[in-house]
Phi, psi and omega in degrees: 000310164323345191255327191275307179268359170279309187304342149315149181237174173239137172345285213296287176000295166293324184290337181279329169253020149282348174256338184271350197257318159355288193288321125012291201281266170352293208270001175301314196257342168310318179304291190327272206307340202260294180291358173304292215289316166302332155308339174252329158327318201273326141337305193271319149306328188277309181313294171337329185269329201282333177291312182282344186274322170290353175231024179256325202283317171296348169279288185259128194212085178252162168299322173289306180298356194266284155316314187287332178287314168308352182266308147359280189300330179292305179330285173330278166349294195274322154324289183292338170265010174259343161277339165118011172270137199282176169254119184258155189257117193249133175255136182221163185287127186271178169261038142300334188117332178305202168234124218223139179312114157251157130230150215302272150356300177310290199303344190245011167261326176305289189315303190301325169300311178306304168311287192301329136342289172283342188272311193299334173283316166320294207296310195321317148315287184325293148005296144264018169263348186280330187262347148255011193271339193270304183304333191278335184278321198273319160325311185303297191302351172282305177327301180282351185267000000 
């Protein structure tokens, strides 16, 4: 008879671990949801920066502001995919008619190159007006030594 009332549980037991693991659950995803918003917060400042930098660079199109946006854009880069936004495979048409592969990363690294290019095709006067202005200098001091 003693076998019969051991094998029974008692109610309350189960409704107390059915609220704890509940709250438990609750309180998992109250985390889970509150650093999700601070990772897009913190996201969403580094694109202000990565913005703002784009638009120094569209002003002044230096060697520094050039570097720092790239250096920017990597930040970004590496930040959203250490929060866990995926690398996506983007398909587009080619103008053979095919279908053509991207990821996202690749294309904003291609973009970057382009950029850098181009700043590097501006500068290239200054660049050789720098080099003749260095010959011309360096002509003096033979002259003068």
């Amino acid at each position: 008879m003693r076998i019969e009332s051991q094998t029974k549980i008692p109610g309350d037991r189960i409704q107390k671990n059915t609220v704890e693991s509940k709250s438990i659950d609750s309180f998992a995803n109250v985390m889970k949801k509150s650093q999700s918003k601070l990772q897009l917060d913190a996201l969403h400042q580094l694109m202000s920066r990565v913005d703002a930098q784009g638009e120094k660079l569209g002003e002044q199109r230096t060697f520094e502001n050039l570097r720092d946006y790239k250096n920017l854009v990597k930040e970004f880069m590496r930040e959203a995919l250490s929060f866990g936004i995926q690398l996506t495979d983007k398909q587009s048409f080619s103008p053979g008619g095919g279908m053509k592969n991207h990821q996202i990363v690749e294309v904003i690294d291609k973009k970057l190159i382009e950029l850098q290019d181009e700043v590097l095709n501006n500068e290239k006067e200054g660049l050789d007006t720098l080099q003749s202005i260095g010959e011309i200098k360096g002509l003096l001091i033979n002259l003068y030594m």
